[in-house]
PAZA-418037 format. One record per residue: residue number from 1; residue in one letter; z, x, y of N, C-alpha, C in turn. Coordinates in Angstrom, 1 decimal. Example, Ala and Ser with C-alpha at 12.3 -4.5 7.8 and 13.67 -1.06 7.14 Angstrom:
<pts>
[pt 1,a,[7.8,13.2,-5.7],[7.8,12.3,-4.5],[7.8,13.2,-3.3]],
[pt 2,s,[7.1,12.8,-2.2],[7.1,13.7,-1.1],[7.9,12.9,0.0]],
</pts>
This chain:
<pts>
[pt 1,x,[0.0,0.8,-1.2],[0.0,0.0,0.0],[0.0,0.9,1.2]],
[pt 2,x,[-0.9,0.5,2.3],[-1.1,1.5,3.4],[0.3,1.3,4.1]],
[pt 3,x,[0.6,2.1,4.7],[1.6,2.5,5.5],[2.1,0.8,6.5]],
[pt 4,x,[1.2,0.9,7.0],[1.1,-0.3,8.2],[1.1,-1.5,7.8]],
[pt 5,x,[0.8,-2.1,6.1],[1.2,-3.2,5.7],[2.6,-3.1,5.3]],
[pt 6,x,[3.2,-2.4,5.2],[4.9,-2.1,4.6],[5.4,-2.5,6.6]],
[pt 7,x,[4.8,-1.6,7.3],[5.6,-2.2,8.6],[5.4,-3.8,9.0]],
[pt 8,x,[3.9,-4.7,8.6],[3.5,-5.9,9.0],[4.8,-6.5,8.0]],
[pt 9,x,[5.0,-6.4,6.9],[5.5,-7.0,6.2],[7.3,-6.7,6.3]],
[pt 10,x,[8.1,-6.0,7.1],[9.2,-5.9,8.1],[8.9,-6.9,8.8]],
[pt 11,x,[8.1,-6.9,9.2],[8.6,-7.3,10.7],[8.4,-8.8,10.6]],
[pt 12,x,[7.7,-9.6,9.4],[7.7,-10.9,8.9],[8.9,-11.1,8.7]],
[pt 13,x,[9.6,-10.2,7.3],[10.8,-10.4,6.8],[12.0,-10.3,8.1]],
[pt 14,x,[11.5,-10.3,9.2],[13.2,-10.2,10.2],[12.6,-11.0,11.1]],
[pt 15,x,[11.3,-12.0,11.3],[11.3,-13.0,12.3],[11.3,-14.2,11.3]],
[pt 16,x,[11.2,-14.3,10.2],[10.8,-15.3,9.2],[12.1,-15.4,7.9]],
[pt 17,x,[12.4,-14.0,7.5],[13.1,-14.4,6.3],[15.0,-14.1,7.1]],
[pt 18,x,[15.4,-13.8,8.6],[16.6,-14.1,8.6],[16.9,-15.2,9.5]],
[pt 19,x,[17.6,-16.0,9.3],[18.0,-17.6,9.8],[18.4,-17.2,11.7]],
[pt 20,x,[19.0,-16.0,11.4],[19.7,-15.9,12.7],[19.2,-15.8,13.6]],
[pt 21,x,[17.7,-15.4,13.3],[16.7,-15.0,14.6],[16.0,-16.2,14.8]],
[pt 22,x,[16.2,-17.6,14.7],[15.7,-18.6,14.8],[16.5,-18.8,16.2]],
[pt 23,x,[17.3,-18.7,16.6],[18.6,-18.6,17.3],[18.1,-17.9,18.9]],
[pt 24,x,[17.8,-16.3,18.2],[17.4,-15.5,19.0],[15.8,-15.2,19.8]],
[pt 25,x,[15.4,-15.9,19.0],[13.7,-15.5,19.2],[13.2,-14.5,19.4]],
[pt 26,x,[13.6,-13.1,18.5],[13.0,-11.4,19.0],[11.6,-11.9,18.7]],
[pt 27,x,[11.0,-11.0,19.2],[10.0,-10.0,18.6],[10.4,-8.8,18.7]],
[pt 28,x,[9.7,-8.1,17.2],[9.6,-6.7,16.6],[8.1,-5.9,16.4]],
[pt 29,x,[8.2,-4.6,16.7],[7.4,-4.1,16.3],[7.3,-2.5,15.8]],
[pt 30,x,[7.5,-2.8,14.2],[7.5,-1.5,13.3],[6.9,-0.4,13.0]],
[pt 31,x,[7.0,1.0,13.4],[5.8,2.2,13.3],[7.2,3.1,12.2]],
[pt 32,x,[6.2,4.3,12.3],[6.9,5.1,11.0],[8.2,5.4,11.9]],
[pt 33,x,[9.5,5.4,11.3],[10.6,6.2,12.0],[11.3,5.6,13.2]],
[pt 34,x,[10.4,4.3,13.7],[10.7,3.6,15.1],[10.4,2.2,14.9]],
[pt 35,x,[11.3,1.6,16.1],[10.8,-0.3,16.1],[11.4,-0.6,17.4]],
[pt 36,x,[10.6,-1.1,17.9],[11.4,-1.6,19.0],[11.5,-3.8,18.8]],
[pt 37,x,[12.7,-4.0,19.3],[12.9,-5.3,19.4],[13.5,-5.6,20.8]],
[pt 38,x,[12.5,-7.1,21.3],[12.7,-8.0,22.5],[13.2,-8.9,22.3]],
[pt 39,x,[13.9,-9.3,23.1],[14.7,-10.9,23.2],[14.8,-11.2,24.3]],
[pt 40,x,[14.6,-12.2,24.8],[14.5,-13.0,26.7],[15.8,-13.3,26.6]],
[pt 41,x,[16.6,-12.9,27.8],[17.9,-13.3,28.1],[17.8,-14.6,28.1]],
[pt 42,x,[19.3,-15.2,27.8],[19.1,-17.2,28.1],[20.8,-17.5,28.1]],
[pt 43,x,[21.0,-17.8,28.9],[22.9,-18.2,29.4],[23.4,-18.5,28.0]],
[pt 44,x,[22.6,-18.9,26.6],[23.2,-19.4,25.2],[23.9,-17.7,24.9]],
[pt 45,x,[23.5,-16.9,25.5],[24.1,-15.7,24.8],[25.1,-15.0,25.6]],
[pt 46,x,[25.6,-15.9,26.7],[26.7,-15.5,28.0],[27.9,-15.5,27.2]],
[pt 47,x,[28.8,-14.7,28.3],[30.3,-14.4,28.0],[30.9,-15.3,29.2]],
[pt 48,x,[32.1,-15.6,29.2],[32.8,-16.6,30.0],[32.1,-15.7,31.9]],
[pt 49,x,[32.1,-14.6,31.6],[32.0,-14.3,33.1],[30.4,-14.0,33.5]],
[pt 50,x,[29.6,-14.9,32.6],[28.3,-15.0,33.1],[27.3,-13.9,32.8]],
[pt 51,x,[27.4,-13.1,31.7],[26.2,-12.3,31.6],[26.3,-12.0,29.6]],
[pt 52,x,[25.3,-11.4,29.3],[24.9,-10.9,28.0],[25.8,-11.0,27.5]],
[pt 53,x,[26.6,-11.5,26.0],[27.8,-11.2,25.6],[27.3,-9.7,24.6]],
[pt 54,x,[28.4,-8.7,24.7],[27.9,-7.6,23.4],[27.3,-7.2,22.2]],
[pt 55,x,[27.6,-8.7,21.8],[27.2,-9.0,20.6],[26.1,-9.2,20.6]],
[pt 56,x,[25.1,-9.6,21.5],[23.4,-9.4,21.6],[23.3,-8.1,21.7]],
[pt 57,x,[23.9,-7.1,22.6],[23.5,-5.7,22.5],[23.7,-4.9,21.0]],
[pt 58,x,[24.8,-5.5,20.3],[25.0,-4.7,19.0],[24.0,-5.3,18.0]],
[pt 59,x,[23.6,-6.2,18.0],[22.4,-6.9,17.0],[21.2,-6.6,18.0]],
[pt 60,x,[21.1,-6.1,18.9],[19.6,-5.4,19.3],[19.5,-4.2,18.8]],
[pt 61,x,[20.6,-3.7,19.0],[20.6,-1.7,18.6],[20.8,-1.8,17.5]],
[pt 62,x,[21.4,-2.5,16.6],[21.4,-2.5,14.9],[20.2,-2.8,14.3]],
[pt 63,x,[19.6,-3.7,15.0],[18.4,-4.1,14.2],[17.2,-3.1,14.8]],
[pt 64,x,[17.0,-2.7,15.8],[16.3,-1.9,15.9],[16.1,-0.3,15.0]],
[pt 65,x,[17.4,0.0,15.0],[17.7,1.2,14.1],[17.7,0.9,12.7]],
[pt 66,x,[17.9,0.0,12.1],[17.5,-0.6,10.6],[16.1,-0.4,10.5]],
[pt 67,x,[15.6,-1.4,11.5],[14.1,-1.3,10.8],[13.2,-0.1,11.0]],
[pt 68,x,[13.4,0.9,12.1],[13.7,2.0,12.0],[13.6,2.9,11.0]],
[pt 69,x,[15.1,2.7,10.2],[15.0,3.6,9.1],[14.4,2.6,7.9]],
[pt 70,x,[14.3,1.2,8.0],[13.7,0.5,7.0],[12.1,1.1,6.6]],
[pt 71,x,[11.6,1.7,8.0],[10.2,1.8,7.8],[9.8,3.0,7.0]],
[pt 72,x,[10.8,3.4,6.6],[10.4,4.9,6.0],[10.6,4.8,4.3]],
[pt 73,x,[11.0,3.3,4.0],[12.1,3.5,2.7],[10.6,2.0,2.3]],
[pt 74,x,[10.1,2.2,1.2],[8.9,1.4,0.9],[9.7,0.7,-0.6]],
[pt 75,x,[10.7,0.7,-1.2],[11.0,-0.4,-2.1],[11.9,-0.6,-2.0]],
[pt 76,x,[13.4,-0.7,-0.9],[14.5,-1.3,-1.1],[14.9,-1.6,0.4]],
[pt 77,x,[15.8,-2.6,0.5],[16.3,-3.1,1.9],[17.8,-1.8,2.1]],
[pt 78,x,[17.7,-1.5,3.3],[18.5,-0.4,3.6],[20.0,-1.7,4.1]],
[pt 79,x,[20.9,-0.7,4.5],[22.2,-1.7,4.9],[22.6,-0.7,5.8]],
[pt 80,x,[23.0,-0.8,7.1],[24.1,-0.6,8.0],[25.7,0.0,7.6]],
[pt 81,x,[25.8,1.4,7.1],[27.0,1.2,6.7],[28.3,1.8,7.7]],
[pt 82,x,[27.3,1.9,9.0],[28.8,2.4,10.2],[27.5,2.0,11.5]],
[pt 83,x,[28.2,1.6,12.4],[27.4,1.8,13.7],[28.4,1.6,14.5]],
[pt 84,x,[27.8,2.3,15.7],[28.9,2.5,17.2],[28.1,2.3,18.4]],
[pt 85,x,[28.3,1.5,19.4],[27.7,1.3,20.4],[28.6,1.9,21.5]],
[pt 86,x,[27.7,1.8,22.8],[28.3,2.5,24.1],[28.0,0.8,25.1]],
[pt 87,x,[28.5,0.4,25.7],[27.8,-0.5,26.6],[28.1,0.1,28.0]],
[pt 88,x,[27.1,0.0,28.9],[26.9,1.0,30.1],[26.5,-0.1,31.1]],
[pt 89,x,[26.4,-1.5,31.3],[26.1,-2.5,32.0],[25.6,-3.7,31.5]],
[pt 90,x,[25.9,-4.4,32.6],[26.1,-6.1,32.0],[24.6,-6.3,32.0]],
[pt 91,x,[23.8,-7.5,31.7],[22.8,-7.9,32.2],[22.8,-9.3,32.2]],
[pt 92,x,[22.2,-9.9,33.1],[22.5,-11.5,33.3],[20.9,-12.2,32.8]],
[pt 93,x,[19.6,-11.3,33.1],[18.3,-12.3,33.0],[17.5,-11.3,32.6]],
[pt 94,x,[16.2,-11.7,32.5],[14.8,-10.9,31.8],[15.0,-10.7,30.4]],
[pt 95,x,[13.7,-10.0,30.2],[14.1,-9.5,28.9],[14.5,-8.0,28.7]],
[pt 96,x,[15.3,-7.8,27.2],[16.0,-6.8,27.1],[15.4,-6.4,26.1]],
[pt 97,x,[15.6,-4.9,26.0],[14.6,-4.1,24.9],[15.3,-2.9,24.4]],
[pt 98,x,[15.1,-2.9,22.9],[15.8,-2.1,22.2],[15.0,-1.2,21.5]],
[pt 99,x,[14.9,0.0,21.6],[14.1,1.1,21.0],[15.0,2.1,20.2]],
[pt 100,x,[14.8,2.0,18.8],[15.0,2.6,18.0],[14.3,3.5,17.3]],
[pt 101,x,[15.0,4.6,16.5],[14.4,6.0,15.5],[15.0,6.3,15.0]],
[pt 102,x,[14.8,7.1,13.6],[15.8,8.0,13.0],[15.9,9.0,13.4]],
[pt 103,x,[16.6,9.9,13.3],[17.5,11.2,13.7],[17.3,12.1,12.6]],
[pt 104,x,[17.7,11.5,11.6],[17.7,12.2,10.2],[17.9,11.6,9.2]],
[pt 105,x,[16.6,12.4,8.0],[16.8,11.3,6.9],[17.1,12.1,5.8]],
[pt 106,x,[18.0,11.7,4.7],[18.1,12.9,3.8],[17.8,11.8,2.1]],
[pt 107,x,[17.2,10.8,2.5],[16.2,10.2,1.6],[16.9,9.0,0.8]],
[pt 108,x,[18.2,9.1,0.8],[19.2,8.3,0.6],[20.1,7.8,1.3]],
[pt 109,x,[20.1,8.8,2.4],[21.2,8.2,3.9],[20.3,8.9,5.1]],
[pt 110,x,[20.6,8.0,5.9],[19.4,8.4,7.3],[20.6,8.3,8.7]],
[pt 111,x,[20.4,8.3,9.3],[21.2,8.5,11.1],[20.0,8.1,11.5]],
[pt 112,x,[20.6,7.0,12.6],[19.4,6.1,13.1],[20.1,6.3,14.6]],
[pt 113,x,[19.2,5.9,15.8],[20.0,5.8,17.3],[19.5,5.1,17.9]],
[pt 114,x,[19.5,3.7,19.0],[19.0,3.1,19.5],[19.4,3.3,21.0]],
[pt 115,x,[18.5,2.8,21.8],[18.9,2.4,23.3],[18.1,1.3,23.6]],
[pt 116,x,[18.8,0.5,24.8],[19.0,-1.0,25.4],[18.4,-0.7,26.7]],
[pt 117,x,[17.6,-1.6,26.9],[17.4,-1.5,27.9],[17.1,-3.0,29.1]],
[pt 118,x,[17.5,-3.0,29.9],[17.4,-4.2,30.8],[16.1,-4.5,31.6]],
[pt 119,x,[15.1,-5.7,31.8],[13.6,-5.8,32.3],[13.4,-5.0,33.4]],
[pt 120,x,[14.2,-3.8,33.9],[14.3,-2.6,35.3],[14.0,-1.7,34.4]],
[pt 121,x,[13.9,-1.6,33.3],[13.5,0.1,32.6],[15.1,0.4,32.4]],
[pt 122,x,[16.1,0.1,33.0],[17.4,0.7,32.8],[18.1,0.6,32.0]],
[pt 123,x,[18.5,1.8,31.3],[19.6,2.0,30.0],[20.8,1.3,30.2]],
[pt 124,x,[21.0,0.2,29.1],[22.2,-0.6,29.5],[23.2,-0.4,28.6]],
[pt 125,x,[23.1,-0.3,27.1],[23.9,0.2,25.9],[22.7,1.4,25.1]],
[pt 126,x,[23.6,2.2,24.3],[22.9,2.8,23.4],[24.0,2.7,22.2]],
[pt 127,x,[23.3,3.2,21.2],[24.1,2.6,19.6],[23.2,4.1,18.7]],
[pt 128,x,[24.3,4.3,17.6],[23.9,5.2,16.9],[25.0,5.1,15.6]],
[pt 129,x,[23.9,4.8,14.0],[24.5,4.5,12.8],[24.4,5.1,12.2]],
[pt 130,x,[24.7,4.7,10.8],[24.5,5.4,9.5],[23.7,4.3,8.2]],
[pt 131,x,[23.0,4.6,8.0],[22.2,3.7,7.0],[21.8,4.0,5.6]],
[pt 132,x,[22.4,3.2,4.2],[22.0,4.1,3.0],[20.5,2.6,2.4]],
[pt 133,x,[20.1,3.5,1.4],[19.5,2.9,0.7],[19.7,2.0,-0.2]],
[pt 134,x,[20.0,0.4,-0.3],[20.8,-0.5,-0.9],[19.7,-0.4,-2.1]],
[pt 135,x,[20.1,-1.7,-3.1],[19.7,-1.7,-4.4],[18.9,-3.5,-4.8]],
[pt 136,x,[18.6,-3.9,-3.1],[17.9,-4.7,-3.3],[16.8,-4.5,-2.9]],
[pt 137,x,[15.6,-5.0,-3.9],[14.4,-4.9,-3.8],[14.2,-5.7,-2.5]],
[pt 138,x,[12.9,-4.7,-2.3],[12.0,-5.3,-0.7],[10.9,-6.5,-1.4]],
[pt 139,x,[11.0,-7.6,-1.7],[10.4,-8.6,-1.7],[10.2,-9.8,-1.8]],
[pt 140,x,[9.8,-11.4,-1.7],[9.5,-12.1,-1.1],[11.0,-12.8,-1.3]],
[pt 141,x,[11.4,-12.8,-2.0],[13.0,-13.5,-2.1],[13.7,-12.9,-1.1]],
[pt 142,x,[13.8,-11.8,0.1],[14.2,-11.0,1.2],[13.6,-11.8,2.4]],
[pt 143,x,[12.0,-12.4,2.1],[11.3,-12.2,3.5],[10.1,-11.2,3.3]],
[pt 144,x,[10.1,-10.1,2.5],[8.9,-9.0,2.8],[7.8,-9.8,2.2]],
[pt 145,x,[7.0,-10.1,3.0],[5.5,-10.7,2.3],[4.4,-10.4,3.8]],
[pt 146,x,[3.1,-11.1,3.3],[2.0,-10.6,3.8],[2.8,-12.0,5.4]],
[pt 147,x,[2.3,-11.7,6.2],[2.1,-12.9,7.5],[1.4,-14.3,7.2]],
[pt 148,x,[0.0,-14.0,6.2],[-0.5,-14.9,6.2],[-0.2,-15.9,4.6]],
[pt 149,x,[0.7,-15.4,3.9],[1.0,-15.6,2.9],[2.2,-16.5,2.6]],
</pts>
């Protein structure tokens, strides 16, 4: 399988096969080692004092850094097994954008690092995990399938 159907077929499996992103409405988009994910701010994701709660910043930089290191791993779903974020500013509107990479892969555990960024280009959180290689297969009972399929 070419390289770039293993990324088409991520980026189905995380707008299509997880429930949560029904919620969120990203878009993704998966290359070797990197992904970046968008989501349009919307007051559903505010904190009592009116802006982005963190918890959209830690599921932007998590999932960006997953699929990330997901893109390198062609038969099993990887898992999150530490991540640490920094938050560096609030953001209240636009869209926010999370660009992710690995750091290092040693083929069974990778270091992945993202940054956040606010619709000004400006760094708002940055996040950096650890990710192993789980033991569930990449396929259609996950989400991994063709787009048109």
């Amino acid at each position: 399988m070419p390289q770039s159907d293993h990324y088409r077929k991520l980026e189905w499996m995380y707008l299509h096969g997880a429930p949560i992103n029904k919620f969120y409405k990203p878009a993704i988009k998966v290359e070797s080692g990197a992904a970046t994910i968008t989501i349009e701010s919307n007051p559903k994701y505010f904190h009592a004092a009116n802006a982005v709660h963190g918890s959209v910043y830690f599921k932007m930089l998590d999932d960006a850094a997953f699929f990330a290191v997901n893109s390198l791993v062609l038969d099993a779903f990887v898992l999150t097994t530490n991540f640490n974020i920094n938050l560096l500013r609030p953001v209240v509107f636009g869209e926010l954008k999370s660009v992710g990479k690995v750091v290092y892969n040693a083929r069974k555990s990778f270091l992945a690092e993202a940054n956040l960024y606010n619709n000004k280009n400006q760094l708002i959180a940055t996040g950096n995990g650890t990710f192993v290689k789980s033991k569930i297969d990449l396929n259609e009972e996950v989400g991994y399938k063709e787009m048109d399929s």
